[in-house]
C-alpha positions as a LaTeX table, in Angstrom:
\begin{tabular}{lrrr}
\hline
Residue & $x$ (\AA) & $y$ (\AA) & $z$ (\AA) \\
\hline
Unk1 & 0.00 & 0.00 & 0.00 \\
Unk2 & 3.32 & 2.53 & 0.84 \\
Unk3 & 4.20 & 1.99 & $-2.34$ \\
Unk4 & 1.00 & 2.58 & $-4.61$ \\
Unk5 & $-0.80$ & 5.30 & $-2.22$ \\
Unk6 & 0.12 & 7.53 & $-5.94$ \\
Unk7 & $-1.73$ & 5.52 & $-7.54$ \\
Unk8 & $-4.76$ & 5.16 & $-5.85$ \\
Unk9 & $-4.55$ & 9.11 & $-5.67$ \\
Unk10 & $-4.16$ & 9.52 & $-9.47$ \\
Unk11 & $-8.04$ & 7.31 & $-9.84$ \\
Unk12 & $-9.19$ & 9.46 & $-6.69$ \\
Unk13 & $-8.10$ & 12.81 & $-8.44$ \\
Unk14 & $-9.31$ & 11.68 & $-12.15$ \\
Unk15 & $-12.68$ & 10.30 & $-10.32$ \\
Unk16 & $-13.05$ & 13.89 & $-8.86$ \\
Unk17 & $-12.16$ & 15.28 & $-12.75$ \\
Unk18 & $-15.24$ & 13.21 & $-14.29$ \\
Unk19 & $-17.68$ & 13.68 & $-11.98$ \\
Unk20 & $-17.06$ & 17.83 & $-10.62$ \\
Unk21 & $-15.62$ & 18.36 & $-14.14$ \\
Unk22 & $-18.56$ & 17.36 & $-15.93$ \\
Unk23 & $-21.50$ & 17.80 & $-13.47$ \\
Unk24 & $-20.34$ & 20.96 & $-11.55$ \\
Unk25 & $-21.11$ & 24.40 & $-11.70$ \\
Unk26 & $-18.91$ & 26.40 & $-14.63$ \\
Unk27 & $-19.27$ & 30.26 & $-15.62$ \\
Unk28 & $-21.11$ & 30.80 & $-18.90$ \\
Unk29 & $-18.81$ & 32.58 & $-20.57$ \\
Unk30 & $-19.69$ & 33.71 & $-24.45$ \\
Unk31 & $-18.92$ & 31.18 & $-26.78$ \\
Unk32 & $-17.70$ & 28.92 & $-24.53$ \\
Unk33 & $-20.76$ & 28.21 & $-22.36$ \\
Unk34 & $-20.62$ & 24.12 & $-21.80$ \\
Unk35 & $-17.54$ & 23.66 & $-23.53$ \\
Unk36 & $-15.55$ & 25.12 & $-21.29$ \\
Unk37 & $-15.55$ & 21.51 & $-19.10$ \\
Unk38 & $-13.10$ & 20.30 & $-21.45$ \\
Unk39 & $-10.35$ & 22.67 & $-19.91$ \\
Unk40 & $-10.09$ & 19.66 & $-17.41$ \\
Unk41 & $-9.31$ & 17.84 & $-20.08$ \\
Unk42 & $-7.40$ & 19.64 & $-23.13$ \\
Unk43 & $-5.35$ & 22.00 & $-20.70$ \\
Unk44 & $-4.48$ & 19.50 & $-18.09$ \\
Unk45 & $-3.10$ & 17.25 & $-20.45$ \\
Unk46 & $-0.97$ & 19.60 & $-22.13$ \\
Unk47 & 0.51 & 20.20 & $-18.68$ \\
Unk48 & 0.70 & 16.55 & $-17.81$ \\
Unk49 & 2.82 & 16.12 & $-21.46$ \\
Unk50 & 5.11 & 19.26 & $-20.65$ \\
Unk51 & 5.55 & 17.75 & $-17.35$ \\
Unk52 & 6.39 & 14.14 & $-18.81$ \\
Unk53 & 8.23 & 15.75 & $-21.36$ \\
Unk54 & 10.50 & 17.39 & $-18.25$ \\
Unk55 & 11.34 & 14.21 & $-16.41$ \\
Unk56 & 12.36 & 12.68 & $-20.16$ \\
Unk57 & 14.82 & 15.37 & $-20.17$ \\
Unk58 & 16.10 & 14.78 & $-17.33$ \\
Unk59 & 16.71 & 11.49 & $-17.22$ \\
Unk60 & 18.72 & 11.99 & $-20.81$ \\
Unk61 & 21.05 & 14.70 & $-18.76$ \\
Unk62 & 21.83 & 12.16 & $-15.94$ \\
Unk63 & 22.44 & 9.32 & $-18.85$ \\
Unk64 & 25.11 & 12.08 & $-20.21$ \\
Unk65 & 26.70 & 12.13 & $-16.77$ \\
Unk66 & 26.66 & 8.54 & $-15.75$ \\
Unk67 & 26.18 & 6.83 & $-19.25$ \\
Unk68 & 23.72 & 4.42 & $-17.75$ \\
Unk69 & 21.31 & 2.60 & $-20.13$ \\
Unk70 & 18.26 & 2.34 & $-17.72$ \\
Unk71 & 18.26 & 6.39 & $-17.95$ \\
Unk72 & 18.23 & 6.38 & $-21.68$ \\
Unk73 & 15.50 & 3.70 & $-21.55$ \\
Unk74 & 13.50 & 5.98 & $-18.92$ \\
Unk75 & 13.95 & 8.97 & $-20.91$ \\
Unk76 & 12.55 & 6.98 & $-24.01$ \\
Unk77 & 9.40 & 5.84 & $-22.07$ \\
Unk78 & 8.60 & 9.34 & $-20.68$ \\
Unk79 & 8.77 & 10.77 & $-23.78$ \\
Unk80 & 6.87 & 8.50 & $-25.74$ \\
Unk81 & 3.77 & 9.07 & $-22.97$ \\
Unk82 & 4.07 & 12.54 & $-23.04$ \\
Unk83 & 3.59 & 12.45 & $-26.91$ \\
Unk84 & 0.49 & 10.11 & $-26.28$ \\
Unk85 & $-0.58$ & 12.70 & $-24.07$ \\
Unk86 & 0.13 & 15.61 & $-26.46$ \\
Unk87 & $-2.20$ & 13.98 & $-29.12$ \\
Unk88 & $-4.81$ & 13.46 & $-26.51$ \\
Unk89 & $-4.47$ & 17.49 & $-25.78$ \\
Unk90 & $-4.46$ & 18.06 & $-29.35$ \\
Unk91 & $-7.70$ & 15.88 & $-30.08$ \\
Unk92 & $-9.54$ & 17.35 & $-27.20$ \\
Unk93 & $-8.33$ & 21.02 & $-28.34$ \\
Unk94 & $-9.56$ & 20.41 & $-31.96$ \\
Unk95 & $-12.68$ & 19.04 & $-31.03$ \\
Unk96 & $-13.06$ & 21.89 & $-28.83$ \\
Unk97 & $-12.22$ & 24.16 & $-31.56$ \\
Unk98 & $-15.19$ & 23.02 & $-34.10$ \\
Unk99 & $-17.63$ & 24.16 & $-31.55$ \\
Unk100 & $-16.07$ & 27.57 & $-30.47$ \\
Unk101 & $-13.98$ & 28.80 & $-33.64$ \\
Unk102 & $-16.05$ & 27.48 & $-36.55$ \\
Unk103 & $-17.92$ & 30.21 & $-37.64$ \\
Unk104 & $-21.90$ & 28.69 & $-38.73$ \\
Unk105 & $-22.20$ & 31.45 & $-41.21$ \\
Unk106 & $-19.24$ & 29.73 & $-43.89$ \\
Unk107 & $-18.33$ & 25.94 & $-45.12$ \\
Unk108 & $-17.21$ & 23.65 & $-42.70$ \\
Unk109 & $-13.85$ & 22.96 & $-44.55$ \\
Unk110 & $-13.26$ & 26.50 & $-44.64$ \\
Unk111 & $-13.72$ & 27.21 & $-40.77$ \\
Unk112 & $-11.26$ & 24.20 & $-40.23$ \\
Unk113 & $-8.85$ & 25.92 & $-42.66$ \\
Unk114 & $-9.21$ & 28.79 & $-40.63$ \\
Unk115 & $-8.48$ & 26.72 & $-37.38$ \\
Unk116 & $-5.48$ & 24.88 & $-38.51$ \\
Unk117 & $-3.72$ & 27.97 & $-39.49$ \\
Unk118 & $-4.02$ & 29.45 & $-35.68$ \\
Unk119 & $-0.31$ & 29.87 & $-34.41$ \\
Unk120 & $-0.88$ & 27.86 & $-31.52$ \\
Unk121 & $-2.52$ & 24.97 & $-33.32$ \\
Unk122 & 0.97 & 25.42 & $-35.42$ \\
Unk123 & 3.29 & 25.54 & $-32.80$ \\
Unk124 & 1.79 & 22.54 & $-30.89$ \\
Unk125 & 1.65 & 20.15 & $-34.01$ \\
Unk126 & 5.34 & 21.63 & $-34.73$ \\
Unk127 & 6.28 & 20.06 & $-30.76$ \\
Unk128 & 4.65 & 16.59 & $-31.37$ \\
Unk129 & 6.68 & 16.27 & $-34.79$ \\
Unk130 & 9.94 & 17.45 & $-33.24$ \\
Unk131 & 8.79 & 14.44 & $-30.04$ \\
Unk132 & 7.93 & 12.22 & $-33.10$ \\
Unk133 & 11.70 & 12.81 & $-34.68$ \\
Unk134 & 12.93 & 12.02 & $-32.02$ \\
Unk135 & 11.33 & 8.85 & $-31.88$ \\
Unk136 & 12.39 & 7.64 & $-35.45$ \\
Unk137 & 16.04 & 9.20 & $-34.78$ \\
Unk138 & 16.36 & 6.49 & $-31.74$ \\
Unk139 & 14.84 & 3.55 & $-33.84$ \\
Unk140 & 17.56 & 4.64 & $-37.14$ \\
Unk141 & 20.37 & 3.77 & $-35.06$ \\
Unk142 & 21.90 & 0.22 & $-34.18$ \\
Unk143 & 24.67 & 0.97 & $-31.80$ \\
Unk144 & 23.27 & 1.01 & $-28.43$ \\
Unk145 & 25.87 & 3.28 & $-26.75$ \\
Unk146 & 25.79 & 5.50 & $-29.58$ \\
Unk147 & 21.80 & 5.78 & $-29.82$ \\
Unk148 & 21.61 & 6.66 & $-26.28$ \\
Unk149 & 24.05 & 9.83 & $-26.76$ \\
Unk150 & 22.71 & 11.25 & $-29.93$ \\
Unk151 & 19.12 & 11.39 & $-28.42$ \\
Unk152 & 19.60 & 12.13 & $-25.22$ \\
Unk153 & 21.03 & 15.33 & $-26.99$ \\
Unk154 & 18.41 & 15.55 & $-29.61$ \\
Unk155 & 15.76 & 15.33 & $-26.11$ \\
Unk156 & 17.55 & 18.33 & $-24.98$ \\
Unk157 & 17.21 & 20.75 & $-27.89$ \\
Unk158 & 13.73 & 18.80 & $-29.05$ \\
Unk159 & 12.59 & 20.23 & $-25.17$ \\
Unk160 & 14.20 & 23.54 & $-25.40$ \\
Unk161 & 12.30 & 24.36 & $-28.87$ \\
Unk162 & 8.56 & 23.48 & $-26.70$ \\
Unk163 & 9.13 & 27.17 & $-25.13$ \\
Unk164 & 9.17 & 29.03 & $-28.15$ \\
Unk165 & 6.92 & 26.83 & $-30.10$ \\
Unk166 & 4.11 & 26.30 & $-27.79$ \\
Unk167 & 4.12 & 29.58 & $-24.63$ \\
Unk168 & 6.26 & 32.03 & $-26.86$ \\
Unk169 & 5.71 & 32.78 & $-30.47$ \\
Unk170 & 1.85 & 31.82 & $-30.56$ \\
Unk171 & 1.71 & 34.25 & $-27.87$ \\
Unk172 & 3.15 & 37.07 & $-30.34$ \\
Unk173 & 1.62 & 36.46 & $-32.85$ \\
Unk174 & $-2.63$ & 36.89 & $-33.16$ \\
Unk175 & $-4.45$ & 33.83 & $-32.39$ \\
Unk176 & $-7.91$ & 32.83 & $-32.08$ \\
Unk177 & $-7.18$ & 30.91 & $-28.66$ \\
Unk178 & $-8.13$ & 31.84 & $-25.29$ \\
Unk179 & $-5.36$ & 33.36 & $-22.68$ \\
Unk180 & $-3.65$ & 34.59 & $-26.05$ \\
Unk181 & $-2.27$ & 37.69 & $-23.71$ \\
Unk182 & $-2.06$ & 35.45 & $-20.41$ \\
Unk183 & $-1.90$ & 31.96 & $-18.94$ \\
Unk184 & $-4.86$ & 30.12 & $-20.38$ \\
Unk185 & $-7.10$ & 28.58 & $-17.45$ \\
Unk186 & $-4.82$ & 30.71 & $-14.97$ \\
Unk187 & $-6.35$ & 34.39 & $-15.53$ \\
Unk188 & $-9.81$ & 34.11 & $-13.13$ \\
Unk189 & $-11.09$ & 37.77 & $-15.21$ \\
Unk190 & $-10.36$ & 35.84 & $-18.40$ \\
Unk191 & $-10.61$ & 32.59 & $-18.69$ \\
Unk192 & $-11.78$ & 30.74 & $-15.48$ \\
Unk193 & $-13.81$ & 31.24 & $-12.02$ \\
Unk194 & $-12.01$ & 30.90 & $-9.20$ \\
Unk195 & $-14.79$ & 28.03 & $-8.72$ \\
Unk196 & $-13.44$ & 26.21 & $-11.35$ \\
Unk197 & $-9.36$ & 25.89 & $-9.90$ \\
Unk198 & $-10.80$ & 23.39 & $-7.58$ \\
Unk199 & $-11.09$ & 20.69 & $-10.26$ \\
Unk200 & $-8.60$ & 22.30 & $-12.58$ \\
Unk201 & $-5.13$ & 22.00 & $-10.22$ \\
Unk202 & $-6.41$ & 18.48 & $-9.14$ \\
Unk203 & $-7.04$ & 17.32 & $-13.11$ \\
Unk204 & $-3.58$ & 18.07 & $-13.63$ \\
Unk205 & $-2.18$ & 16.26 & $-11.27$ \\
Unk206 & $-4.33$ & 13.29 & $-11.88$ \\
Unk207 & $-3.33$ & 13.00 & $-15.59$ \\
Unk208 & 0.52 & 13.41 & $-14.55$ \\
Unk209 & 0.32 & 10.85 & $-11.85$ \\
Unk210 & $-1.54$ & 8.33 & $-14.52$ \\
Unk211 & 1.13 & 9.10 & $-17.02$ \\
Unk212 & 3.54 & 8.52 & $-14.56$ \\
Unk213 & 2.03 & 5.66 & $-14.00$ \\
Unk214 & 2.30 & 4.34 & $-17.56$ \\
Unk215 & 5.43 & 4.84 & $-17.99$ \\
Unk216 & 6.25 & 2.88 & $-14.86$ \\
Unk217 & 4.11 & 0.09 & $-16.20$ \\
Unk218 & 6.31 & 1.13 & $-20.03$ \\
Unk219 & 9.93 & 0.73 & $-18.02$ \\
Unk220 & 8.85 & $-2.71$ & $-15.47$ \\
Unk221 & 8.13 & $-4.16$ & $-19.10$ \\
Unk222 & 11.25 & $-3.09$ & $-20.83$ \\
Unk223 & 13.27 & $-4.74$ & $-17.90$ \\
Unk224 & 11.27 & $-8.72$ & $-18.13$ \\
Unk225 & 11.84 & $-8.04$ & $-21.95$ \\
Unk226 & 15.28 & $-7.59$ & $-21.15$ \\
Unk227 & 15.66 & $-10.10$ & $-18.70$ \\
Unk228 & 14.00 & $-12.47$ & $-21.30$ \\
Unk229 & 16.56 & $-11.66$ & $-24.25$ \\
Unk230 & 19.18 & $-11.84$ & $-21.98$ \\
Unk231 & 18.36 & $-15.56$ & $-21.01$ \\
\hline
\end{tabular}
């Protein structure tokens, strides 16, 4: 039980998400009215996959110092549920999108157009791609030792370029998306009540644990694969 109380905190916290997120009380803001639920969801996952995305890094800096293998393997696993969680924000965002941003009065196809050429939508699908590199990088190379260094340097600048590409230029340049001049979900005048940071700070630490929790699941499965090729 010492050992799993995260766990059983992660389905506590993304119980509370469902159930407050969805049933509670939320402002009725124009436009968003209803929709605005899914900030539990689309924002809280993009935090959960910048915070996944963090630990990845991380563990690629302490490969570099020690040149341990179950670091690169770690920082591998992170990153590949932090890109799971990306498209997850992504999906939810875009779904969210064709009820907000579309505008009723022209085509469908033509209010997506408009959508997809938002900066933010840009800079986020510009993140996943760089994540998704890195991915294919790792899998093009044989030697083990020399995998391991190449991305674990790759991770580095691949995490560096999520500033500018996600918080930095989208918020320079005019976008359709909320918190455009502030922290979305973070600016109670703005974008939430203060009503509404009772579920929100909990979501996001629900989706990190349970990606956390993934990953652990990802790296206990790398080792008995290990164990079995070893044998």
């Amino acid at each position: 039980m010492k050992k799993h109380w995260w766990k059983i905190l992660s389905v506590c916290l993304l119980a509370y998400t469902f159930i407050a997120g969805l049933l509670g009380p939320v402002p009725r803001l124009p436009l968003l009215q209803e929709t605005i639920r899914n900030l539990y969801f689309h924002v809280c996952m993009w935090f959960a996959m910048m915070i996944l995305f963090t630990i990845s890094v991380v563990h690629s800096i302490r490969y570099l110092r020690t040149l341990q293998q179950k670091f690169d393997h770690s920082s591998r696993l992170y990153a590949g549920t932090g890109i799971l969680f990306g498209i997850l924000g992504y999906g939810t965002g875009a779904i969210w999108a064709s009820f907000t941003w579309a505008d009723p009065n022209i085509p469908l196809l033509d209010s997506f157009s408009t959508i997809a050429r938002d900066p933010k939508l840009i800079g986020a699908a510009v993140a996943l791609l760089v994540y998704a590199a890195y991915m294919v990088l790792r899998d093009s190379i044989n030697d083990i030792d020399k995998r391991a260094r190449i991305s674990a340097v790759y991770n580095i600048f691949a995490f560096v370029l999520l500033f500018p590409a996600i918080w930095i230029l989208p918020r320079i340049l005019p976008s359709l998306h909320p918190g455009n001049e502030g922290n979305p979900a973070l600016d109670v005048k703005n974008d939430i009540s203060s009503g509404m940071r009772v579920v929100f700070y909990p979501a996001v630490l629900g989706w990190t644990l349970l990606g956390v929790w993934i990953t652990h699941l990802k790296i206990r499965l790398q080792k008995l694969e290990d164990k079995k090729f070893e044998s």
